[in-house]
N, C-alpha and C positions, 0 to 999 in steps of 0.2 A: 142596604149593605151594612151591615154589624163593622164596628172596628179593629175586631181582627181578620176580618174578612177583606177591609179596606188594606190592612197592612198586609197582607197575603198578595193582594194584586200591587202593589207597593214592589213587592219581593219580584214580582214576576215580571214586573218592567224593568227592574234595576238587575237585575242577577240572576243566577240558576240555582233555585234550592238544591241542595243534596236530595232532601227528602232523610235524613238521615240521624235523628237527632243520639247525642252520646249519653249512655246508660251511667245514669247516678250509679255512683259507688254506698256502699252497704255505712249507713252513720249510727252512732251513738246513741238511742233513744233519750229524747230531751226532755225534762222530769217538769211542766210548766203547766199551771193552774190557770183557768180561766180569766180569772181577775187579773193575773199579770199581762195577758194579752186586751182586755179591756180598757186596761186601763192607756192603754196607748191612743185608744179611740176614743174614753174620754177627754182626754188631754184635747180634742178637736171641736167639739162642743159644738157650738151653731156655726152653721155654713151659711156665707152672706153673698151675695152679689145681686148686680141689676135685675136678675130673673131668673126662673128655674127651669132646666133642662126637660123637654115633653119627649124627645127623640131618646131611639137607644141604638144604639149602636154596637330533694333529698339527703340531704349531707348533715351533719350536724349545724347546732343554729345557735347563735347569740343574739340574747335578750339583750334588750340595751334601748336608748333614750328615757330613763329613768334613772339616772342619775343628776339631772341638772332641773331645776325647774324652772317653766318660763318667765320672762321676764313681763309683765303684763299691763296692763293701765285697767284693769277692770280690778274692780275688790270681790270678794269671796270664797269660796273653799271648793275641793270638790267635792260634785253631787253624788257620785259614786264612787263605791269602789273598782279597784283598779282587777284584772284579771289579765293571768298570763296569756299569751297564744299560745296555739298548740306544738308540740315539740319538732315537727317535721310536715313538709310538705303532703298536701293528696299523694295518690299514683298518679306517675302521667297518664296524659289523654287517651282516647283511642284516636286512629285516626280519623280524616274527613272532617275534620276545623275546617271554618269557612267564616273568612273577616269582611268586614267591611271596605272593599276598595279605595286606594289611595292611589288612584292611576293617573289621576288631572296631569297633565301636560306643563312643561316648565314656563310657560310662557303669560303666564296669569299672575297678577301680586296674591302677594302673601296675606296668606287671613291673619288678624292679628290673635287669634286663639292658638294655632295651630300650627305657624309657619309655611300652610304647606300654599302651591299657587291654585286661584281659584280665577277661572275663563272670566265669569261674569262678576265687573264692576259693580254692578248692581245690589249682587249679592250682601257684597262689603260694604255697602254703606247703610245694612239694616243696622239694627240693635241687636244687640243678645237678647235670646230670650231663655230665663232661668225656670225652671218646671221642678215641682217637688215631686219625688215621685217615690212611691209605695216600697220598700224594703222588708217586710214583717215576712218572716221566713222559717216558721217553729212546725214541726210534724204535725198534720192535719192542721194547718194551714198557712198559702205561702202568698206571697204577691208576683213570684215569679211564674212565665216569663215576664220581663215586664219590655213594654212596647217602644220604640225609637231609642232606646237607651243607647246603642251602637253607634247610633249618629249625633250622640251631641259630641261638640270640640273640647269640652270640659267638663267631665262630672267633679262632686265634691259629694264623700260623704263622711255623713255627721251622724252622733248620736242622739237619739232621744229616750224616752222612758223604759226603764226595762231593759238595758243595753242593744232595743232595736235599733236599727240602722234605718236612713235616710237615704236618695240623692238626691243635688242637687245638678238636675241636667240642664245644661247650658248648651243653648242652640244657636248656632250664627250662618256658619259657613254653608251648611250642608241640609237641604230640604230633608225634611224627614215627615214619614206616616203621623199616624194619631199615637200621642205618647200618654205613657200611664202604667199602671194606675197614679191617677193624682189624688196626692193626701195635704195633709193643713202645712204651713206657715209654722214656722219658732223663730223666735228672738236672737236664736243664732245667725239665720237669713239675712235680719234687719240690719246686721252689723257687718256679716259677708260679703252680701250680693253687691256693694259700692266699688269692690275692686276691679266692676265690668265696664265702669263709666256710669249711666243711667239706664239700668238695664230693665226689661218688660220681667215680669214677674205673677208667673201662673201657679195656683195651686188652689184647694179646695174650700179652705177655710181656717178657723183657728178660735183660740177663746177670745172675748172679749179686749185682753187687754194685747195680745197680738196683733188682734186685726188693728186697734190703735195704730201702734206701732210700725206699722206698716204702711197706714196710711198719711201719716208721718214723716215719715222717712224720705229726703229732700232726692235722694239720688236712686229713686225707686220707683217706676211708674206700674200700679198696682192695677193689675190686671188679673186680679185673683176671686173665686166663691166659684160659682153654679151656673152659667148661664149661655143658653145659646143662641148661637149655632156650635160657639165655640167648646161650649164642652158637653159631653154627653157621656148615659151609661150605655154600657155596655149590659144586656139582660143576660146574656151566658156566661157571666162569672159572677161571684159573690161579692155581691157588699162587705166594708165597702173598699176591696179593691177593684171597684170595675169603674170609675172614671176615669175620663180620658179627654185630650185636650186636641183639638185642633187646630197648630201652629200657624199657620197660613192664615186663621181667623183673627189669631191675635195680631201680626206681621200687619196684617191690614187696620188697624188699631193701635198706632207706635205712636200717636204724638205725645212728643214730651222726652222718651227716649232718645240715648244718644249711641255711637257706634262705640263699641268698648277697647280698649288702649289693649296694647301687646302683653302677652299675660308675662311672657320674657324671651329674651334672646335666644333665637330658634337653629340651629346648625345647618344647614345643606340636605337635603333628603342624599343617604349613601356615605357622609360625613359622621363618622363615630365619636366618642367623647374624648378628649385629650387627658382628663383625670378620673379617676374614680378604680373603684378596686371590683375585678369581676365577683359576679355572684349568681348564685343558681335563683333565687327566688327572696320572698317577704312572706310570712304568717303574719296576723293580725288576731284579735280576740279583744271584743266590745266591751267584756263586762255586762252582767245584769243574766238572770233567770233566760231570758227572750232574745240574748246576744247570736248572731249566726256567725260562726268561725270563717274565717275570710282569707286567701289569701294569691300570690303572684306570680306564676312562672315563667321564667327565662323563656322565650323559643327562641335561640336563634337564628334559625333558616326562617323565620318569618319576621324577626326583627321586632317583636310584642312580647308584652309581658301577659300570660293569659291569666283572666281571673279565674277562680274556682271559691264557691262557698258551698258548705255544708259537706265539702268534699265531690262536687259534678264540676262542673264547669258552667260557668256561669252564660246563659245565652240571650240573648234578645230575642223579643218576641216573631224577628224575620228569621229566626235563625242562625244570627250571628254571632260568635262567641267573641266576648268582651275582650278584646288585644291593644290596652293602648300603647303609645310606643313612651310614654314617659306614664309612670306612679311615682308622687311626692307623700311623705308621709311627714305632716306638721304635727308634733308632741305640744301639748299645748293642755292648760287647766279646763275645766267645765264645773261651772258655778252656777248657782241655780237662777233660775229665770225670775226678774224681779217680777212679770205676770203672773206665775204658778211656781212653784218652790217644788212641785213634783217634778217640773221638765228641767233637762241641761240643758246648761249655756256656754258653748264657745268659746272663750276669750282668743280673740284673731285681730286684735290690737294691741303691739307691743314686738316682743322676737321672742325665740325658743330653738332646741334643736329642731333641723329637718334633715333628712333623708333622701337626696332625690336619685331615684331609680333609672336609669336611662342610657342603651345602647346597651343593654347586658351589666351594668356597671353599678355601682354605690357610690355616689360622693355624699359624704357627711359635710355637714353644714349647719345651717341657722336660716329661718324665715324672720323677716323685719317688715312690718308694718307700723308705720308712726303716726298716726290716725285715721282716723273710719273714711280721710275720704284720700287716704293715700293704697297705690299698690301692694301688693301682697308679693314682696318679691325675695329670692334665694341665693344664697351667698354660702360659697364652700370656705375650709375651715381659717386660710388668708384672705379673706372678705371678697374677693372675686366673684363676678355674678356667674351663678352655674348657667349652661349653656342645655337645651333641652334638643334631642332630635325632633326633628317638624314631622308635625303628629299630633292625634289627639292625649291628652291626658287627664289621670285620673289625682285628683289629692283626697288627701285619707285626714281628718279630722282627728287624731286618739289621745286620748291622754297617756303621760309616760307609764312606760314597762308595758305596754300592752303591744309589743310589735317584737316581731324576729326576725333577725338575717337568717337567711338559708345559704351557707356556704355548699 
């Protein structure tokens, strides 16, 4: 069985496809040269692990968090330049969205990703597991759909070369299919991924002086290259978005990992937010030739903010369209990677404005992190820790001026 074949019966156990997927809206023809998108692939260079895989498997908007700049403990400049979002939201959706279920029964603890309850104990006392996973999304060629992305309890995405986008999908609570495409490892990873405890850490490969680093790295048990059972291609899509990971394989392979700490203080499922100023939506825009315009809308009858890039709607590969119930949008520097001076680098050590999005709302704030092996935590604009609805969530990586309210 191929692995989207695996995640097709995945879909058939858990739910009822629509069968009904929603019609891209007409975009911008995107003016990008070969070499720009190669060069994201070189950035990846050799792929290492124990063995190699034999199997295959609308209202007006204000620009803003550019005025302040972060406050940081890394030195450096940024590596690129900065680009606006776009000036207004997609058109709404068509109907027949179809999310990923949040039905679990009140009687199970609380996943510390998500707030929400989960039946099996069990569950909660794995590790996160953090997966990199393929974002390259330019006309005539994309990584989307991409697979389990719906089910992680936390994405994070970042940039890398080119102003493509990355995520980083973080799995705890919630079994999910074979996820992917999986791409390489950056140095932004090595300084992120500690905010989960000692989290498992899958992805494809990297240069030389990442894999280092990674291997390195005291609060990271590196679970990452080419090898299975655990990871395989997939032969019906193209290199190289067509690796894919299978979670379960790694779950079984945790020593050394620990269970990862409350990402933050979670509200009541049906419990709204007591601050924040309503809002229709977020635009985002990466920067770089190869950047894909990104952004968040309000639904209120479903309680999610839904993504859309390139102007569709953004889906997993079961068909799920991406709704988490919290986006955080951290303004922060990206300075070049002391391994490659072509790839950014994150700076997620230190505070800076944030934005966090949640229950239809805005509350303006500041993210504080006081060293690499402290939390990544959020504070509205009297230092108060902002309160999230229990949910999954996504945090947006950008450097300042690159994000819009949609009032």
């Amino acid at each position: 069985m191929t692995l989207p074949a695996l995640g097709r019966a995945w879909t058939a156990a858990t739910g009822t496809w629509t069968g009904r997927l929603l019609s891209s809206l007409a975009v911008g023809a995107l003016a990008i040269t070969s070499i720009v998108v190669l060069s994201d692939d070189d950035a990846d260079q050799t792929t290492t692990g124990p063995g190699t895989t034999t199997s295959t498997v609308a209202g007006p908007t204000s620009t803003r968090g550019g005025g302040e700049a972060p406050t940081t403990t890394a030195p450096g400049t940024t590596a690129a330049p900065t680009t606006a979002p776009p000036p207004t939201l997609p058109a709404p959706p068509a109907e027949g969205l179809r999310f990923l279920p949040e039905d679990t029964p009140d009687n199970g603890s609380a996943a510390p990703l998500t707030g929400l309850p989960v039946p099996d104990p069990g569950t909660l006392g794995r590790a996160a597991l953090a997966v990199k996973i393929d974002n390259l999304d330019v006309p005539g060629e994309s990584a989307r759909p991409q697979t389990g992305l719906a089910f992680a309890d936390l994405v994070v995405e970042e940039v890398v070369e080119g102003g493509i986008t990355r995520f980083v999908a973080v799995l705890h609570s919630t079994d999910a299919p074979a996820v992917g495409p999986v791409r390489s490892a950056r140095t932004t990873d090595v300084h992120l991924l500690p905010i989960l405890g000692t989290p498992l850490f899958a992805y494809s490969g990297g240069n030389p002086g990442v894999l280092a680093a990674v291997a390195d790295a005291p609060s990271i048990e590196d679970r990452g290259g080419e090898w299975a059972p655990a990871y395989a291609r997939d032969g019906s899509r193209r290199a190289p978005h067509n690796l894919y990971l299978r979670p379960w394989e790694i779950w079984a392979r945790s020593a050394g990992a620990t269970v990862p700490p409350p990402l933050a203080e979670f509200r009541p499922r049906g419990q709204g937010s007591p601050v924040g100023e309503p809002v229709a939506g977020l635009a985002l825009g990466f920067g770089g030739a190869a950047g894909a315009p990104a952004s968040w809308r309000w639904l209120p009858e479903e309680g999610r903010w839904l993504r859309q890039q390139r102007g569709s709607v953004h889906l997993d590969g079961a068909g799920y369209a991406i709704g988490p119930r919290n986006v955080v949008v951290v303004f922060t520097d990206y300075v070049e990677s002391p391994v490659d001076t072509r790839s950014p680098e994150a700076v997620t050590v230190g505070s800076g404005e944030a934005w966090v999005f949640t229950d239809g709302k805005l509350v303006e704030g500041r993210w504080q992190r006081d060293s690499l092996d402290a939390p990544l935590s959020f504070v509205d604009g009297s230092g108060a820790p902002v309160t999230l609805s229990a949910g999954r969530t996504w945090i947006e990586l950008v450097r300042p001026g690159t994000a819009a309210v949609v009032r």
